[in-house]
C-alpha positions as CSV (number, residue, x, y, z in Angstrom):
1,X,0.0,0.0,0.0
2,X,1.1,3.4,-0.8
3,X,1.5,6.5,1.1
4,X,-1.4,8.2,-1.1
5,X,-3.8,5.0,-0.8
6,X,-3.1,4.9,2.7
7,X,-4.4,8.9,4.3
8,X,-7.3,7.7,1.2
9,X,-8.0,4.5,3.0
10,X,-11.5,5.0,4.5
11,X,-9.6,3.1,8.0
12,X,-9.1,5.3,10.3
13,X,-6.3,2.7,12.0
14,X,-4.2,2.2,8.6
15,X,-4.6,6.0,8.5
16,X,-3.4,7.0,12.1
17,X,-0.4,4.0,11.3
18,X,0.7,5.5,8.4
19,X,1.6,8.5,10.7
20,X,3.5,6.4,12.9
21,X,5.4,4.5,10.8
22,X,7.2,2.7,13.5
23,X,8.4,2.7,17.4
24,X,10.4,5.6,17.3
25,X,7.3,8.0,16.5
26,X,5.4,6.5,19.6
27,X,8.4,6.5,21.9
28,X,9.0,10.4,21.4
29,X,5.3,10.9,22.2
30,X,5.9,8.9,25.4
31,X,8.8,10.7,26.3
32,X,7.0,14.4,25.2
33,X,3.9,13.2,27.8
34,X,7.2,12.7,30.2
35,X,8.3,16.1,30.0
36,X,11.2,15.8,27.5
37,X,11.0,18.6,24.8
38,X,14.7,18.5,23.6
39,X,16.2,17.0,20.9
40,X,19.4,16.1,23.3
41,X,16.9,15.0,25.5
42,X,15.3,12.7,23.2
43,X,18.1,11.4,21.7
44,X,19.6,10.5,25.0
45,X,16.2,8.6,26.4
46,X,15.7,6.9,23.4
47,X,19.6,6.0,21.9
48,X,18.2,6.7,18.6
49,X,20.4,8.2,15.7
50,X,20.5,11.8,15.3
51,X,19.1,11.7,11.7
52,X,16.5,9.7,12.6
53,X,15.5,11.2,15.2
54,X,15.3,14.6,12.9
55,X,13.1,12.7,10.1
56,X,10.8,11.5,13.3
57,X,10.5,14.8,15.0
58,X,10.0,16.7,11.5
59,X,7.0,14.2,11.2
60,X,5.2,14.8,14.3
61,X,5.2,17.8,13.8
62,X,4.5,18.0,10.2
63,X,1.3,16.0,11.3
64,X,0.2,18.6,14.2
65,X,1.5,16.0,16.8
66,X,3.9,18.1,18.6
67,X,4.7,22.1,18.2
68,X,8.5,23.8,17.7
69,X,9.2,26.9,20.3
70,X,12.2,28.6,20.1
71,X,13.6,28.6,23.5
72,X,16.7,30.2,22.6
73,X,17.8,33.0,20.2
74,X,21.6,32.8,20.4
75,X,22.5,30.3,19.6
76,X,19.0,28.9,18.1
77,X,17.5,26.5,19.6
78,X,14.1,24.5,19.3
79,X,12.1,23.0,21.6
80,X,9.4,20.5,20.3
81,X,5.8,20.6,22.7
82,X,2.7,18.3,22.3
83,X,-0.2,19.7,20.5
84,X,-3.8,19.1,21.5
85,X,-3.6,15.8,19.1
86,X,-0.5,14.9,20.6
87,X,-1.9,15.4,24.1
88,X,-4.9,13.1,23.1
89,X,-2.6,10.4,22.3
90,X,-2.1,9.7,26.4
91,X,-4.7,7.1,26.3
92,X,-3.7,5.1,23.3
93,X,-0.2,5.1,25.1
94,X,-1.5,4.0,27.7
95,X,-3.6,1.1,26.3
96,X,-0.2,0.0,23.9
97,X,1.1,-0.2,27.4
98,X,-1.5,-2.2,29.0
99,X,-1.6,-4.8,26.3
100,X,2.6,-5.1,26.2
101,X,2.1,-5.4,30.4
102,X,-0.5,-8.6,29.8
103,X,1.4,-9.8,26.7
104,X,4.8,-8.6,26.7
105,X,5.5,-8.5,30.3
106,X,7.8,-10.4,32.4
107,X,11.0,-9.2,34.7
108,X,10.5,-5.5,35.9
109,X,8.6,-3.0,34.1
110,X,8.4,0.4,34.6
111,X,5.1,1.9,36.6
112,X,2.8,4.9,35.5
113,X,1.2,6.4,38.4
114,X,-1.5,8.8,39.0
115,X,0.8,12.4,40.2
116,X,-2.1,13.3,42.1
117,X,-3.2,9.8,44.4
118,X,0.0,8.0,44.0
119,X,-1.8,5.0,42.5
120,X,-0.9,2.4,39.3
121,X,-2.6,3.6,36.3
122,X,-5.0,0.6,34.8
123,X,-6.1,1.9,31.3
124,X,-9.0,0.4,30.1
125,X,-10.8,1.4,26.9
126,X,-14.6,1.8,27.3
127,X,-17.1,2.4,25.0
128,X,-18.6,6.1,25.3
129,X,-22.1,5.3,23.7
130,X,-22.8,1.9,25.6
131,X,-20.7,2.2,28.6
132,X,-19.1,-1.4,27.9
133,X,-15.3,-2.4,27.6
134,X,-14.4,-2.6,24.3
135,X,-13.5,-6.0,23.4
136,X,-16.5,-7.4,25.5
137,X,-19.1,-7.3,22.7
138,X,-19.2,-8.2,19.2
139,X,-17.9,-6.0,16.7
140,X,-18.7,-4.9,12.7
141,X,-17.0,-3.2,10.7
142,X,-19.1,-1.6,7.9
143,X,-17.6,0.7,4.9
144,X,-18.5,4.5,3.8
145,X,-20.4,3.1,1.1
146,X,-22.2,0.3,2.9
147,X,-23.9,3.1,5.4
């Protein structure tokens, strides 16, 4: 699948993955909900190659994931900030996490915990309209054209 057959494709998923690409994408966004806003300071979380880590960051925010400030004038320097779309990708970080945790999990992991009551965050996705876990009920999928 091409890049213009995928943002055309009427799935919202293959659409939101062609943003991502791959890991590196996601793991900035972790590390932006984290705090980090530097490219040193990515680079050094992450161990990912400086040119790579340029192509990622020129993505997200080519896509309206994160935001460049200037934070410096001499000598110029860039910070890069979440957006309102890159803020709203918290609970699909969360939910990668909690499947990797069941699936993926074994030996130590790292916690995320509420800053406020101190307590493990257990992300569950729930269904707005019917109040149920999603994943619990049946599911169809039905096409633009089959509305």
């Amino acid at each position: 699948m091409d890049s213009e057959n995928i943002c055309n494709n009427p799935c919202p998923i293959v659409r939101s993955l062609a943003l991502f690409g791959d890991k590196w994408s996601i793991l900035i966004l972790r590390d932006a909900h984290a705090g980090l806003t530097r490219f040193d300071q990515f680079r050094k979380s992450l161990g990912i190659a400086p040119t790579i880590l340029t192509r990622r960051l020129g993505s997200l925010t080519a896509e309206g994931m994160l935001e460049r400030r200037r934070y410096s004038e001499h000598p110029p320097r860039e910070e890069y900030v979440l957006t309102a779309a890159g803020r709203d990708f918290l609970p699909v970080l969360f939910m990668i996490g909690e499947w990797g945790r069941q699936y993926r999990g074994g030996g130590e992991l790292i916690r995320f915990l509420d800053a406020e009551t101190e307590t493990e965050i257990k992300a569950v996705a729930i269904d707005e309209v019917t109040g149920a876990k999603i994943g619990t009920r049946p599911i169809r999928i039905v096409a633009p054209d089959m509305v």
